[in-house]
N, C-alpha and C positions, 0 to 999 in steps of 0.2 A: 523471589516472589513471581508468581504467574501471570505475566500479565493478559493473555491471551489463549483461551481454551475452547475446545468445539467439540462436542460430546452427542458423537451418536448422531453428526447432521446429516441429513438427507436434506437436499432441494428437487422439487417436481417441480416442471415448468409447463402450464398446459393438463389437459384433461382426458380420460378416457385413449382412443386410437393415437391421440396426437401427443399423448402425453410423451415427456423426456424426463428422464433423469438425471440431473446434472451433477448431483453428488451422490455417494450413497452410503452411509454410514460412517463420517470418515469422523474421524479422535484427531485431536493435536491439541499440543499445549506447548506456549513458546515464553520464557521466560524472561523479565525485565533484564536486559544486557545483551540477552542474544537474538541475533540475525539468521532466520531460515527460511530459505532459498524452496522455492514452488518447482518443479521441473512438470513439463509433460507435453504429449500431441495437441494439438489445436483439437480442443471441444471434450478435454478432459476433465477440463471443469475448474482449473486454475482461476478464471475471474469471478465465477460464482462465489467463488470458498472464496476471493477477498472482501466481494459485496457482501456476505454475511460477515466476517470478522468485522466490517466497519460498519455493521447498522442501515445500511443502504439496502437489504433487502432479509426477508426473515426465511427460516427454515421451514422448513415443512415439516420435519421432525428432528428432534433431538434440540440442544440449547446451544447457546455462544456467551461467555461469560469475561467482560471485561475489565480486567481491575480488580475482580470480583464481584462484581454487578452481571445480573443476570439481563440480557438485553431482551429478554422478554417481558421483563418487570417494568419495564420504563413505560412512561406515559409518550409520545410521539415529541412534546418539548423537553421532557426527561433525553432523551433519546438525541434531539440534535444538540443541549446543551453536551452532555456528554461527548459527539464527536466534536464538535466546537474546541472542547478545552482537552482531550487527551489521545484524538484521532487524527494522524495526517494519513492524505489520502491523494497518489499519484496516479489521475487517472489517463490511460489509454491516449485521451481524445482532449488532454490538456484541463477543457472545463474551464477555461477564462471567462472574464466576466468583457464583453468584446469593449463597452463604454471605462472603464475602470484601467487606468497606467497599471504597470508592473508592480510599483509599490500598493498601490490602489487594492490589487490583486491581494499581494501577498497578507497586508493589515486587515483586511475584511474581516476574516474568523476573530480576531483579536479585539477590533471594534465592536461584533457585534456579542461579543462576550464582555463587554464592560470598557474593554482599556482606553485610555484616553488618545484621542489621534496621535498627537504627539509624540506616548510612546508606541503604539503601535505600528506608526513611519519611521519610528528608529528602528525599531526590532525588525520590520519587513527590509530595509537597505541593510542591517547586516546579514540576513540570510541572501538576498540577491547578491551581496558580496559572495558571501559563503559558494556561493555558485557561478561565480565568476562575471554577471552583468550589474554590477554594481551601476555602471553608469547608463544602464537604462533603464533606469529605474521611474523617468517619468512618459517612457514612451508606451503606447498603445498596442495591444495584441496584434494587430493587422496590420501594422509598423514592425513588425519581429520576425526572424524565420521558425520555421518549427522548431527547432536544433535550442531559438531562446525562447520560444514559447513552454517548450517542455522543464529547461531550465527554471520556468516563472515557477511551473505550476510543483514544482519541487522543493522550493524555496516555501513556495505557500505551505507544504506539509509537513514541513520541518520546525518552522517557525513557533517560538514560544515551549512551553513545556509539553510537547506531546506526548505520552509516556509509548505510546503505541504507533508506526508508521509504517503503513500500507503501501508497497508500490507494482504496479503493475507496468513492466517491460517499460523501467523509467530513463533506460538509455536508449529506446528504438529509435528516437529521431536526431540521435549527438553520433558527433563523431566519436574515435578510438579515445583522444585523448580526453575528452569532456566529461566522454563517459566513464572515465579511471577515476575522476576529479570528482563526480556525483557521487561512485559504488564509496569512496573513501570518504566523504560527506554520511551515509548511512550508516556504513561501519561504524564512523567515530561518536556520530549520534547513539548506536547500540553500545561501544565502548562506555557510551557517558551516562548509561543506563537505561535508555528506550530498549521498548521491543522493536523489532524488523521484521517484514513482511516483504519478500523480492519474487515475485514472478517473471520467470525469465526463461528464455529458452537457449541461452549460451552457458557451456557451461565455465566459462573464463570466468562469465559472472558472476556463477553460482560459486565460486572456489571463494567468492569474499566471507561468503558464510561461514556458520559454525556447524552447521547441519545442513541435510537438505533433505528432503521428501519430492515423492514421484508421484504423479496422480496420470489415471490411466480411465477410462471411460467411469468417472467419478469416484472411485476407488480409490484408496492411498498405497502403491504398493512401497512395500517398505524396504529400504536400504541400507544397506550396512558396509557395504564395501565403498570405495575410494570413487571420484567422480568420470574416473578410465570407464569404467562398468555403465555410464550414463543407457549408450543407447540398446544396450540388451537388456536392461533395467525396463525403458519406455515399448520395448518389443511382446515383454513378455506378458502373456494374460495373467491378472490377477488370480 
């Protein structure tokens, strides 16, 4: 099954002289179980293409369809109950909620999709298990280093049944070992049938995947050889 497909997207950002283009036509369809891996330059367009897969911003042309739901068809509550219950989403810049514990953190999406505290504090300390701060689970954002803030917000996109998870360069602030401990956490999440979504500019990281795609001034260029081939892959004009 598909869980994740982009058909013909284009983003413009901006208008006339100033306008940009952050994608431009690009196709992908990533299927529930498998993990595939973003490569490219800074300003190729990799976090745009994940703000659209997850509903945080729309296209300017072409569709994104999740599930099988066309995320243009959603009403804006259609749309957040949607990433709510089948989107995690590891973003960049953490996105903690700064008053709200670790657990706090991680149960929010769960609470605010129906489930009762109780079990949405159980499910949020297994995923902080899951990622190794179990026992700070009641300490505050600002009480944490990045290294476990990043951890939180990983734990939060994992949590519960997401069928689809987003992350952008969700080992940049961990160490060597934390970050093997996380890439093995999404794998085994796509093992257990989620899609995966890994933007990343190493390709050690990228080796966790089943695939990977190169994006190059919005464009996808497409790959077929082994991840040796990375940087005359990212050299070459589409």
């Amino acid at each position: 099954m598909t869980a994740l497909t982009l058909r013909e997207v284009s983003r413009v950002h901006g208008q006339g002289e100033t306008a940009v283009e952050a994608l431009r036509g690009v196709d992908l369809a990533v299927s529930a179980g498998e993990l595939v891996a973003v490569m490219g330059p800074s300003g190729s367009g990799k976090s745009t293409l994940l703000n659209l897969a997850g509903g945080l911003d729309a296209p300017t042309a072409g569709h994104v369809h999740v599930d099988g739901t066309a995320l243009d068809s959603l009403s804006r509550r259609e749309l957040a109950k949607l990433r709510r219950r089948s989107i995690g989403y590891v973003f960049q810049d953490f996105n903690l909620i700064p008053s709200l514990t670790a657990a706090e953190n991680v149960a929010l999406p769960l609470e605010l999709d129906g489930a009762s505290v109780r079990r949405a504090r159980h499910a949020a300390r297994s995923a902080l298990d899951g990622v190794g701060i179990g026992d700070l689970a009641e300490r505050f954002p600002d009480a944490m280093s990045g290294g476990q803030q990043q951890r939180v917000a990983i734990a939060r996109a994992v949590v519960g049944d997401r069928r689809l998870i987003l992350a952008d360069e969700p080992t940049g602030a961990l160490d060597t070992q934390t970050g093997e401990t996380v890439l093995k956490l999404l794998r085994a999440r796509c093992d257990a049938g989620a899609a995966g979504v890994l933007v990343t500019h190493d390709a050690r990281h990228a080796g966790w995947a089943d695939r990977v795609i190169f994006l190059r001034d919005g464009r996808v260029v497409d790959a077929s050889g082994p991840l040796a081939s990375v940087d005359t892959l990212l050299s070459e004009a589409p």
